[in-house]
PDB file of N, CA, C and O in Angstrom:
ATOM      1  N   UNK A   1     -93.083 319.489 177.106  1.00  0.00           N
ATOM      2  CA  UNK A   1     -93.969 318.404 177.505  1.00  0.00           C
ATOM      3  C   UNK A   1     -93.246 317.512 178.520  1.00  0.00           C
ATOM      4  O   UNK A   1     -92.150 317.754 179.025  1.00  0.00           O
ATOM      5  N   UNK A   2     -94.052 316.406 178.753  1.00  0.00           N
ATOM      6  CA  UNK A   2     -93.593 315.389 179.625  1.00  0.00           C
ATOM      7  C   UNK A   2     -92.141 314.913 179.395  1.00  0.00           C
ATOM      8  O   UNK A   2     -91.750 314.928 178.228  1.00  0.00           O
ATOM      9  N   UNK A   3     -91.245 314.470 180.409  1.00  0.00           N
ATOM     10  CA  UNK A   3     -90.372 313.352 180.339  1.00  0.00           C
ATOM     11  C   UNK A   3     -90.740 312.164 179.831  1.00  0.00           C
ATOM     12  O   UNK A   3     -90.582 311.381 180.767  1.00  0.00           O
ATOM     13  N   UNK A   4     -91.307 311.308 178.499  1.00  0.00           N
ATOM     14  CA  UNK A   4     -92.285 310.525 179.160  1.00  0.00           C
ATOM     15  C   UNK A   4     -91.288 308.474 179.506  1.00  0.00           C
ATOM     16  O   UNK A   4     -91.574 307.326 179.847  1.00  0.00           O
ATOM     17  N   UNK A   5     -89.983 309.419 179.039  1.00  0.00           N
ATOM     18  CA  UNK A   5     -89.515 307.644 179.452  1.00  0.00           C
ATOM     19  C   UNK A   5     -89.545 307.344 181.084  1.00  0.00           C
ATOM     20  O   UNK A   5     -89.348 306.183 181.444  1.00  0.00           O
ATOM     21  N   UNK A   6     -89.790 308.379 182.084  1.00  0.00           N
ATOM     22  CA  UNK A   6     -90.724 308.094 183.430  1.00  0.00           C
ATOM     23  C   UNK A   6     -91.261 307.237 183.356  1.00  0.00           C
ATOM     24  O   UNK A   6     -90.929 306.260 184.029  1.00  0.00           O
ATOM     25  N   UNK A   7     -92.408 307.194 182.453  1.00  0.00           N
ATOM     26  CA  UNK A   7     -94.004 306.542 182.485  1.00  0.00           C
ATOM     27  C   UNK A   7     -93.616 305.564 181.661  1.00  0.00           C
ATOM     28  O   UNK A   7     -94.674 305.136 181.200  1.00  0.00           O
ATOM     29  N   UNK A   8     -92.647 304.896 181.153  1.00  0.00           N
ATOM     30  CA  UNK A   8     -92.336 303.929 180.817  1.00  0.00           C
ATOM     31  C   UNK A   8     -92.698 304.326 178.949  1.00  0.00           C
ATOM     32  O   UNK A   8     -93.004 303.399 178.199  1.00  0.00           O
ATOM     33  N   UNK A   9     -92.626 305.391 178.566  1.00  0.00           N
ATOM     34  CA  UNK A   9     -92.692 305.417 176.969  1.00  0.00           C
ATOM     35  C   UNK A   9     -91.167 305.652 176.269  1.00  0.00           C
ATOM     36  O   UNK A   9     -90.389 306.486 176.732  1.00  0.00           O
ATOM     37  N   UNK A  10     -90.861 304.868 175.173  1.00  0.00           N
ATOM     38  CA  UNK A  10     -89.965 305.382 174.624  1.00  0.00           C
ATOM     39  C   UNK A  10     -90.044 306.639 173.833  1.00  0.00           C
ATOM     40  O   UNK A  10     -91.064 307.113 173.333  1.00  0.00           O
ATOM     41  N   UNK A  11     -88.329 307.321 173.762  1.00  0.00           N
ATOM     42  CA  UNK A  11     -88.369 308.597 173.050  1.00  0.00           C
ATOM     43  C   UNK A  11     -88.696 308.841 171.972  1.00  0.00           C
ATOM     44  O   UNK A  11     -88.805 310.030 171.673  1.00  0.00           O
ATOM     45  N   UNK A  12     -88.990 307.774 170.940  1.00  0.00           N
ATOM     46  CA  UNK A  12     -89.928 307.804 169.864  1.00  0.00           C
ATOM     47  C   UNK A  12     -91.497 307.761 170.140  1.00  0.00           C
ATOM     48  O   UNK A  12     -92.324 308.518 169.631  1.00  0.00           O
ATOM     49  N   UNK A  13     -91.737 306.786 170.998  1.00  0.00           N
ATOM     50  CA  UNK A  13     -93.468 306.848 170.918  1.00  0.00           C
ATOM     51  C   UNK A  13     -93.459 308.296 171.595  1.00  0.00           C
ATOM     52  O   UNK A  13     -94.425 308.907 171.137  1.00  0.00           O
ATOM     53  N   UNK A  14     -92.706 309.140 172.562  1.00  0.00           N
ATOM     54  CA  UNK A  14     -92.935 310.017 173.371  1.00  0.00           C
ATOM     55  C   UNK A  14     -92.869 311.021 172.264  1.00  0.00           C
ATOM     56  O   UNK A  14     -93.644 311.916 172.601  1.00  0.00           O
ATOM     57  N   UNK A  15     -92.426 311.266 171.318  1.00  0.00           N
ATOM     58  CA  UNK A  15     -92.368 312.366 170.095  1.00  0.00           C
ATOM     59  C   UNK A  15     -93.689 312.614 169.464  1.00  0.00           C
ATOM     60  O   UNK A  15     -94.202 313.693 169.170  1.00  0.00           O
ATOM     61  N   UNK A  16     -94.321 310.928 169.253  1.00  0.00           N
ATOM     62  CA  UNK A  16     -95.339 310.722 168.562  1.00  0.00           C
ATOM     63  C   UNK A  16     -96.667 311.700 169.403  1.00  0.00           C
ATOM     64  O   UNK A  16     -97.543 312.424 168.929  1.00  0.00           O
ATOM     65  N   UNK A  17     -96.367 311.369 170.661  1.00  0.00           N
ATOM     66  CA  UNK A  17     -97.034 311.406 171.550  1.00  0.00           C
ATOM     67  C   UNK A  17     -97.676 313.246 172.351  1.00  0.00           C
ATOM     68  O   UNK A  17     -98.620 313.827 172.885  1.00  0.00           O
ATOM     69  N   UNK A  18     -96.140 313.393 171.815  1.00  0.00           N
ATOM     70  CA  UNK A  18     -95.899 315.245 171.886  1.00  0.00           C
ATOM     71  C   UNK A  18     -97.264 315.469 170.887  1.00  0.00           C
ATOM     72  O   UNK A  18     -98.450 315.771 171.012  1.00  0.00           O
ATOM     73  N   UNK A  19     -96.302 315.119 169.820  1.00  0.00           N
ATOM     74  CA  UNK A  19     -97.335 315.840 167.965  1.00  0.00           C
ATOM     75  C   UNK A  19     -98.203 315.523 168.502  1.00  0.00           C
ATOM     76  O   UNK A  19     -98.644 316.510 169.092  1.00  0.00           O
ATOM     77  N   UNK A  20     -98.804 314.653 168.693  1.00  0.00           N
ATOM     78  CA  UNK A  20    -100.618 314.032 168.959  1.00  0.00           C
ATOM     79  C   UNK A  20    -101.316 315.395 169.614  1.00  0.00           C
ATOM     80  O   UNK A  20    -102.175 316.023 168.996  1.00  0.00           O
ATOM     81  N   UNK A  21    -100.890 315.742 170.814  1.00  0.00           N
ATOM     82  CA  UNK A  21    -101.253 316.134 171.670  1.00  0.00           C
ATOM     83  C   UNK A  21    -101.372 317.658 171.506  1.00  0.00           C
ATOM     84  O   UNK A  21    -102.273 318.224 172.123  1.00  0.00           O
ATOM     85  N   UNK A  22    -100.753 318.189 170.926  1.00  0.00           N
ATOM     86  CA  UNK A  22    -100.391 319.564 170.184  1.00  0.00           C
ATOM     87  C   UNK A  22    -101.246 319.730 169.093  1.00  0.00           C
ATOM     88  O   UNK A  22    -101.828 320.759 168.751  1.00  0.00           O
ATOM     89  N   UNK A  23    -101.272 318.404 168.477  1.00  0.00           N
ATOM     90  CA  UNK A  23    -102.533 318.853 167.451  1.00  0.00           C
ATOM     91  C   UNK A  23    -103.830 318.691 167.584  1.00  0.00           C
ATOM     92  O   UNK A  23    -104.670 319.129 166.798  1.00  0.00           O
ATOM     93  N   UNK A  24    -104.076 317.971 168.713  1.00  0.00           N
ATOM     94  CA  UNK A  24    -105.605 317.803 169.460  1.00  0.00           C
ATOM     95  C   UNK A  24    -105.882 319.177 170.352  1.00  0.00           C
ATOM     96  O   UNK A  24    -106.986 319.433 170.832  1.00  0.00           O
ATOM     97  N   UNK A  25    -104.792 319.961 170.489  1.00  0.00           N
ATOM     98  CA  UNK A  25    -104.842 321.153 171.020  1.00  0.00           C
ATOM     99  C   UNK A  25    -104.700 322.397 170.193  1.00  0.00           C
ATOM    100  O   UNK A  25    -104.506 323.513 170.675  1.00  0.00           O
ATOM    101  N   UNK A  26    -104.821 322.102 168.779  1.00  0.00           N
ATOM    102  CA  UNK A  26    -105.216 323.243 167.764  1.00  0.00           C
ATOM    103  C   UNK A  26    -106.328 323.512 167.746  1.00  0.00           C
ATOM    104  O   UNK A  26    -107.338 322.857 168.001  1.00  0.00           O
ATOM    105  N   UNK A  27    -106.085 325.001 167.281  1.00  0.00           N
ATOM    106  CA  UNK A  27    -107.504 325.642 166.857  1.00  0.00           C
ATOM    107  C   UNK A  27    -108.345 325.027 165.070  1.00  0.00           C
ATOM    108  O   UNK A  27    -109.334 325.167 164.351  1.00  0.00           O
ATOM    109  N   UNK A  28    -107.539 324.595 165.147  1.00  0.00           N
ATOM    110  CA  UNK A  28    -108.171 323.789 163.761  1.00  0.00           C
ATOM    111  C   UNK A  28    -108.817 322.979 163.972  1.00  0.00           C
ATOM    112  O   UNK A  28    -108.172 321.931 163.942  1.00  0.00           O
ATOM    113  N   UNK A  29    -110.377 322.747 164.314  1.00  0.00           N
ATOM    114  CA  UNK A  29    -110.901 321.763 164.180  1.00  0.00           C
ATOM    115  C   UNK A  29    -110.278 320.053 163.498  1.00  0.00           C
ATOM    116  O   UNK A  29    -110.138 318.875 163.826  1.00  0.00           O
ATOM    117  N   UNK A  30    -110.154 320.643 162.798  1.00  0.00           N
ATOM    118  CA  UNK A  30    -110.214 319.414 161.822  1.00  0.00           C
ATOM    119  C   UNK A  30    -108.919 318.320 162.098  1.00  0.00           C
ATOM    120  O   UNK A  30    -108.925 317.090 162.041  1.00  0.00           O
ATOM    121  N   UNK A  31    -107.856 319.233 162.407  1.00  0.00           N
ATOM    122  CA  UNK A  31    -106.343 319.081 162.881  1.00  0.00           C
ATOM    123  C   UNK A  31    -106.432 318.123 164.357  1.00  0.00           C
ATOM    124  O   UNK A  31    -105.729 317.248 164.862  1.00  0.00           O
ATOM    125  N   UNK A  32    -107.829 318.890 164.752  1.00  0.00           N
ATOM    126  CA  UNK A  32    -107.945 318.389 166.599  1.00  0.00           C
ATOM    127  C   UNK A  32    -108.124 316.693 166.129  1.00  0.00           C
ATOM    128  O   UNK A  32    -107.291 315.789 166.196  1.00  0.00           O
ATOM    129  N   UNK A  33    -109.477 316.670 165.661  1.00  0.00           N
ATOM    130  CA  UNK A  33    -109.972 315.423 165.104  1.00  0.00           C
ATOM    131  C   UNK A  33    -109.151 314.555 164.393  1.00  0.00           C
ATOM    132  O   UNK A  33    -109.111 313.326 164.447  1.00  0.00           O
ATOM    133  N   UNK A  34    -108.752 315.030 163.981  1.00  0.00           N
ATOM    134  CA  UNK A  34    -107.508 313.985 163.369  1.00  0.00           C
ATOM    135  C   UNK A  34    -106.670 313.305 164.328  1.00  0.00           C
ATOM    136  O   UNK A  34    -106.921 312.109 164.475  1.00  0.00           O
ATOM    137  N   UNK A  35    -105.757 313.783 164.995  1.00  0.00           N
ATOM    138  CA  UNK A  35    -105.301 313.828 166.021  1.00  0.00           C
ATOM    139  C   UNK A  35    -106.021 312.691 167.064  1.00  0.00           C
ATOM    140  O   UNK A  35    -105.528 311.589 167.304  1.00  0.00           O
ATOM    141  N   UNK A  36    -107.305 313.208 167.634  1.00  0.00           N
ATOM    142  CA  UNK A  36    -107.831 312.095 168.194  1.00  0.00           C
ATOM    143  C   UNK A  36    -108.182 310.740 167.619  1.00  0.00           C
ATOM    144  O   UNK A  36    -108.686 309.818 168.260  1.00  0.00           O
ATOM    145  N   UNK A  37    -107.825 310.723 166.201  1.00  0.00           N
ATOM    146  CA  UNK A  37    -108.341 309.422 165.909  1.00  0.00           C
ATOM    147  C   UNK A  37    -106.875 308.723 166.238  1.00  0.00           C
ATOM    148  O   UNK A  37    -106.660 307.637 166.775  1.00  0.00           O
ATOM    149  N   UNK A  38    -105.841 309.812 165.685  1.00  0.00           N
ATOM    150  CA  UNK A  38    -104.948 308.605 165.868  1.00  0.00           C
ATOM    151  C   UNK A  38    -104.220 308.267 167.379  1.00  0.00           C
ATOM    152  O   UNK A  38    -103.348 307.477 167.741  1.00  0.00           O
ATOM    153  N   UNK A  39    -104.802 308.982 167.851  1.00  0.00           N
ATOM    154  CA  UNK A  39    -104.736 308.714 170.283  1.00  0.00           C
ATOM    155  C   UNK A  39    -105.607 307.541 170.591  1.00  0.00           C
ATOM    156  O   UNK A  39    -105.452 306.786 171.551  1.00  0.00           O
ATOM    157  N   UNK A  40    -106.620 307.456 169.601  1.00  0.00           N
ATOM    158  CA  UNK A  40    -107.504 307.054 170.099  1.00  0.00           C
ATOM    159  C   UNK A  40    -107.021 305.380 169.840  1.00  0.00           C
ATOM    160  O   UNK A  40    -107.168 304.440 170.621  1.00  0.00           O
ATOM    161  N   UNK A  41    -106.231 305.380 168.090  1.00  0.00           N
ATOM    162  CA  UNK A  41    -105.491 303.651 167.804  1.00  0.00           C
ATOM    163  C   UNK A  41    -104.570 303.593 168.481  1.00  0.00           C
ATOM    164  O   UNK A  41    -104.313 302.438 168.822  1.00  0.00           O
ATOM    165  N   UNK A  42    -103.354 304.975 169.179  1.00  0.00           N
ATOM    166  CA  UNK A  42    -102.268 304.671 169.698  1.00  0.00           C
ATOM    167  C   UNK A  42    -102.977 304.132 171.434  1.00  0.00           C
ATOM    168  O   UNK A  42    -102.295 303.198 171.856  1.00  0.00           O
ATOM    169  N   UNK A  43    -103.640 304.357 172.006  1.00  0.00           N
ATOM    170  CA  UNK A  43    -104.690 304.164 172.666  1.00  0.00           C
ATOM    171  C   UNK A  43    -104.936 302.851 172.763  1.00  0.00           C
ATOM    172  O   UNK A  43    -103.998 302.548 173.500  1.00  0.00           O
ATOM    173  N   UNK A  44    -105.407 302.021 172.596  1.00  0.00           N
ATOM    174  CA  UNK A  44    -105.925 301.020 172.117  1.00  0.00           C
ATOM    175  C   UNK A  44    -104.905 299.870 171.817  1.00  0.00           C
ATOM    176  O   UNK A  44    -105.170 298.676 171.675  1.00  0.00           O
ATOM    177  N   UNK A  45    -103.901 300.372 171.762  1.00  0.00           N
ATOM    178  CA  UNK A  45    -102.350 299.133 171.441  1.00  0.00           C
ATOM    179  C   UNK A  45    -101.819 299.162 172.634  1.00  0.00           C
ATOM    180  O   UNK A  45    -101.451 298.239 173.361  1.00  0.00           O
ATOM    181  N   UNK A  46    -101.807 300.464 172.800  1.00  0.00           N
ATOM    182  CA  UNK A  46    -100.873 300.923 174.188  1.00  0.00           C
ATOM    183  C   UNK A  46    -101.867 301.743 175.401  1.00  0.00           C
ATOM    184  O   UNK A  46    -101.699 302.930 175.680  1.00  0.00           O
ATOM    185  N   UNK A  47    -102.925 300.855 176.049  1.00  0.00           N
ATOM    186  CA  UNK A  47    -103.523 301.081 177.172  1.00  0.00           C
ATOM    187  C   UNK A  47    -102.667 302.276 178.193  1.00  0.00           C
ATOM    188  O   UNK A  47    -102.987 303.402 178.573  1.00  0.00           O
ATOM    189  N   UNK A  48    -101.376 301.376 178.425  1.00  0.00           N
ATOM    190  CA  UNK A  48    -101.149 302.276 179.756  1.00  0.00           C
ATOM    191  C   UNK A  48    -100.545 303.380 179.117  1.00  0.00           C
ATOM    192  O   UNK A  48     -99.783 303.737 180.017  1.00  0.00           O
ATOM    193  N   UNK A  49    -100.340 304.241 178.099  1.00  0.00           N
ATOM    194  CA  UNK A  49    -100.144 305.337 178.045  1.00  0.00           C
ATOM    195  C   UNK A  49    -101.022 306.446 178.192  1.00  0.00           C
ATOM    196  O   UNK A  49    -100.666 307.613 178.030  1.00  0.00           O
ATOM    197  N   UNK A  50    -102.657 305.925 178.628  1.00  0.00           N
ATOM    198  CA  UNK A  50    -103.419 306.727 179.126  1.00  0.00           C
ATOM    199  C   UNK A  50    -103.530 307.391 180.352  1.00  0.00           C
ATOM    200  O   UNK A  50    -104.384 308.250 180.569  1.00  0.00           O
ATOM    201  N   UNK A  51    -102.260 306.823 181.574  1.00  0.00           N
ATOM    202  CA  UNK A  51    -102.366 307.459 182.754  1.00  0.00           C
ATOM    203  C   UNK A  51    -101.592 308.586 182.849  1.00  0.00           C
ATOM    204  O   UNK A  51    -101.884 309.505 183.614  1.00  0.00           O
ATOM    205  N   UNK A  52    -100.268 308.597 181.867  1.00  0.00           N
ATOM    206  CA  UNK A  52     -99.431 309.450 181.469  1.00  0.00           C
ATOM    207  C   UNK A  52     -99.978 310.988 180.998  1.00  0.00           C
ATOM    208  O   UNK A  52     -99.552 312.056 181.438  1.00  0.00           O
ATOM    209  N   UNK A  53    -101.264 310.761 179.765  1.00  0.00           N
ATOM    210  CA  UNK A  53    -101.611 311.423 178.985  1.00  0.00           C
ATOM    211  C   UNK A  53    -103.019 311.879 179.557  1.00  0.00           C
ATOM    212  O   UNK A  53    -103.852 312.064 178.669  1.00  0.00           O
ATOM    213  N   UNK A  54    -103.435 312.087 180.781  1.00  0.00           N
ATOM    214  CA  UNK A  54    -104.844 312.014 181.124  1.00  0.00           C
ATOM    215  C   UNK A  54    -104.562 313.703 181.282  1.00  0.00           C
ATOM    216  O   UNK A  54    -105.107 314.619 180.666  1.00  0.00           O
ATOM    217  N   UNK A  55    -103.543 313.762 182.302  1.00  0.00           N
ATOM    218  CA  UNK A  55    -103.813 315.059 182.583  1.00  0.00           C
ATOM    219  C   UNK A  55    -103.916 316.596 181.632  1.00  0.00           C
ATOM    220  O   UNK A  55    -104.404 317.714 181.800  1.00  0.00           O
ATOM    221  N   UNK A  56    -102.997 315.738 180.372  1.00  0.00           N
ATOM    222  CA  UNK A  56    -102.526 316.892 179.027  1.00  0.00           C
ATOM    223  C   UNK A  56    -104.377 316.939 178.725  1.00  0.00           C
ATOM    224  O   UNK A  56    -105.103 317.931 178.668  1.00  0.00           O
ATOM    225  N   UNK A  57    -104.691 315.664 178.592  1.00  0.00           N
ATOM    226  CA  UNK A  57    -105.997 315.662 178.010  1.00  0.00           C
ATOM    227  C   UNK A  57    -107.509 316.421 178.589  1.00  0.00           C
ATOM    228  O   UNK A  57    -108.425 316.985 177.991  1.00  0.00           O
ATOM    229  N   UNK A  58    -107.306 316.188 179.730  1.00  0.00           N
ATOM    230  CA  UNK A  58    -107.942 317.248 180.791  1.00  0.00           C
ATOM    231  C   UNK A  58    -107.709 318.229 180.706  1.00  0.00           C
ATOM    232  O   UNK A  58    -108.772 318.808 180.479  1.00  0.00           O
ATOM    233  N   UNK A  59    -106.603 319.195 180.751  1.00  0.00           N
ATOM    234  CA  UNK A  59    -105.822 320.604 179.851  1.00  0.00           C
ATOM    235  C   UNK A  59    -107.079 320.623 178.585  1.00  0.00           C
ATOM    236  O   UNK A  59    -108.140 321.204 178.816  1.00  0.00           O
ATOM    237  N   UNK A  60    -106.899 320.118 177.608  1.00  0.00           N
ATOM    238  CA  UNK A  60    -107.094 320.436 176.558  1.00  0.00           C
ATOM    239  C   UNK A  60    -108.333 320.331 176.618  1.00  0.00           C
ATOM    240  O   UNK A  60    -108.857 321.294 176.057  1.00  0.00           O
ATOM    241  N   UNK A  61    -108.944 319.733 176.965  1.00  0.00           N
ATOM    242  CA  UNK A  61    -110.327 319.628 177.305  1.00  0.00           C
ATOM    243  C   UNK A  61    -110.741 321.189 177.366  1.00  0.00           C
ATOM    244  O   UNK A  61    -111.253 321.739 176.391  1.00  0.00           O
ATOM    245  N   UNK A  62    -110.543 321.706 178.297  1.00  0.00           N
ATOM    246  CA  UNK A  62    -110.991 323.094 178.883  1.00  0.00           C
ATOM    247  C   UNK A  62    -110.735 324.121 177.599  1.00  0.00           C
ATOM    248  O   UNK A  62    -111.588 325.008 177.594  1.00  0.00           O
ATOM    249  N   UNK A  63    -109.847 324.221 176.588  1.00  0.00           N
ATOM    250  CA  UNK A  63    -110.046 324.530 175.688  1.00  0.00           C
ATOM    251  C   UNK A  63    -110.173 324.115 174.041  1.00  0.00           C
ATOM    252  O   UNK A  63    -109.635 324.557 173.025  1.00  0.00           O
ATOM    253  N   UNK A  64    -111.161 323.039 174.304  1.00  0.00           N
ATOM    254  CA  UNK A  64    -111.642 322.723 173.052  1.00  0.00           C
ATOM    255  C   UNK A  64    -113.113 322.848 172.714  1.00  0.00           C
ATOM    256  O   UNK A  64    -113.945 323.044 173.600  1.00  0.00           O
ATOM    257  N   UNK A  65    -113.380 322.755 171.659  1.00  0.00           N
ATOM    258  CA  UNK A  65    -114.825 322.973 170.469  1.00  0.00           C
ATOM    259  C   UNK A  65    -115.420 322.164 171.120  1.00  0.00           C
ATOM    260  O   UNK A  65    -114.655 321.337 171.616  1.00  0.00           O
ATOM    261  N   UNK A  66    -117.037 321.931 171.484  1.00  0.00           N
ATOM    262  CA  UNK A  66    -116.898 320.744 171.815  1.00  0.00           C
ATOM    263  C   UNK A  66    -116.920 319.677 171.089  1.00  0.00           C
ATOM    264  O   UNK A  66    -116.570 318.724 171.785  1.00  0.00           O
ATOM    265  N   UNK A  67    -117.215 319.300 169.785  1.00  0.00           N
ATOM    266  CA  UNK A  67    -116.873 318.637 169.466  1.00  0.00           C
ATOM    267  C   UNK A  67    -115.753 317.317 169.146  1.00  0.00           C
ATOM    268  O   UNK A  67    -115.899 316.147 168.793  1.00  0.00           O
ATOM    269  N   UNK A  68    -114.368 318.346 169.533  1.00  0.00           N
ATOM    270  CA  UNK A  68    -113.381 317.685 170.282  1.00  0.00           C
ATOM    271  C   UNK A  68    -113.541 317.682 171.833  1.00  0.00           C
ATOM    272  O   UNK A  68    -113.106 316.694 172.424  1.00  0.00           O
ATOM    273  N   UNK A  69    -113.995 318.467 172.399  1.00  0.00           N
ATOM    274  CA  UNK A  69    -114.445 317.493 173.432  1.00  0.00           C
ATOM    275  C   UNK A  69    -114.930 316.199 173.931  1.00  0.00           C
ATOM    276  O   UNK A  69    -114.597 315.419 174.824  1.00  0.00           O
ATOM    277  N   UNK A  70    -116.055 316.274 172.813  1.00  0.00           N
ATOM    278  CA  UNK A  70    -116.636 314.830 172.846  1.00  0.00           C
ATOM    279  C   UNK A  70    -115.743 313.390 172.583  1.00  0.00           C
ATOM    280  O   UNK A  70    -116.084 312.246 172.883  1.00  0.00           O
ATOM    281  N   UNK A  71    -114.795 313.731 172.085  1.00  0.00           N
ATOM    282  CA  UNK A  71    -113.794 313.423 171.267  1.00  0.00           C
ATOM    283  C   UNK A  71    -112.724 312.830 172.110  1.00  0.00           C
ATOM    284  O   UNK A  71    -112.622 311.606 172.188  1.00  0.00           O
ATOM    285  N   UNK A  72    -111.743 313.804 172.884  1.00  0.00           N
ATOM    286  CA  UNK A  72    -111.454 313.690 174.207  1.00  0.00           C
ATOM    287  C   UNK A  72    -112.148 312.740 175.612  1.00  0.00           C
ATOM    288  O   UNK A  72    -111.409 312.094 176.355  1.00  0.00           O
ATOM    289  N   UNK A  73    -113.425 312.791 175.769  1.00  0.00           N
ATOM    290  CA  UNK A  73    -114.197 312.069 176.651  1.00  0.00           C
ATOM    291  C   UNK A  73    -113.991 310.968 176.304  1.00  0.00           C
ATOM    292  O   UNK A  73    -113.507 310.273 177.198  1.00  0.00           O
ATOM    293  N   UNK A  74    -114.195 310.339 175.102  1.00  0.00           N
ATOM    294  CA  UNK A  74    -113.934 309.254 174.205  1.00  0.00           C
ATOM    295  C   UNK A  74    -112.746 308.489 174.634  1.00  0.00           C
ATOM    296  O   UNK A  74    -112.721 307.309 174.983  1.00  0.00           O
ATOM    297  N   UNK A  75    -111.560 309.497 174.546  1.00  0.00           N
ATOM    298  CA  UNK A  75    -110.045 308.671 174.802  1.00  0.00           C
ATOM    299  C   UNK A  75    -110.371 308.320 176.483  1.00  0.00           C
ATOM    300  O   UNK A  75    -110.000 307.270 177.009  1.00  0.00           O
ATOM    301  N   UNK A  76    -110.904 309.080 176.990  1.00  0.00           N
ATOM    302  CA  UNK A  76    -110.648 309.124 178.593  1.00  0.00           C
ATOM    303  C   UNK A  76    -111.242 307.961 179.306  1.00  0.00           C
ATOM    304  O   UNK A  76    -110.970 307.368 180.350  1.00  0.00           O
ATOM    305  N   UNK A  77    -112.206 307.831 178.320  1.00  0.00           N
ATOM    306  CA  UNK A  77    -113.059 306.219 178.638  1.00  0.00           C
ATOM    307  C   UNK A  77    -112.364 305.196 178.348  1.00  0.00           C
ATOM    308  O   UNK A  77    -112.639 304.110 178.858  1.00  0.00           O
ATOM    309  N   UNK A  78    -111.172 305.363 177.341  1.00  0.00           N
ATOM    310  CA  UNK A  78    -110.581 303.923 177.090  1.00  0.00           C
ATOM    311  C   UNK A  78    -109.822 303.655 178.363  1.00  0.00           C
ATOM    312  O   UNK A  78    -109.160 302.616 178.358  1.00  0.00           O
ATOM    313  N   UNK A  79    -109.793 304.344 179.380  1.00  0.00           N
ATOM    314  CA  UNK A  79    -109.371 303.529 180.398  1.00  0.00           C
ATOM    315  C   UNK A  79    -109.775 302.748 181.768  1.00  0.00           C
ATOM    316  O   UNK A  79    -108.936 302.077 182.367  1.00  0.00           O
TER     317      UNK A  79
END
C-alpha cells in the first residue's frame, strides 16, 4: 500500500488505514461493510485522509457487490 506519512498520516493511523481498506476489498460482504462503517467514522474525524484514500477507493469500487458500492459512494461524498 501507500507510504502514507507523505499525505501527512501517521504509521499507526496508516496501519489502521491499510486493514480498512483490505477489508472493504473482501469478498465477504459483510467484512466489506464493516469496514466501511468504520472509514466512514475514521472519515469524519479525519477529513483530509480522504484525498489520500480516494484512489484505493475508486480501485475497489470496480470490484465490489454493489452494495458496497453504494457504500463506497458514501465515503467519497464525505469530501
Amino acid at each position: 500500500m501507500a507510504k502514507w506519512e507523505k499525505d501527512g498520516i501517521s504509521p499507526d493511523q496508516g496501519k489502521v488505514l491499510t486493514k480498512l481498506l483490505q477489508d472493504l476489498a473482501a469478498k465477504k460482504e459483510a467484512r466489506a461493510m464493516k469496514a466501511s462503517q468504520k472509514l466512514w467514522s475514521l472519515l469524519r474525524e479525519n477529513p483530509s485522509f480522504l484525498g489520500p484514500i480516494r484512489p484505493y477507493l475508486q480501485e475497489i469500487f470496480h470490484i465490489s457487490e454493489p452494495a458496497v458500492c453504494d457504500e463506497i459512494n458514501e465515503l467519497m461524498d464525505l469530501g
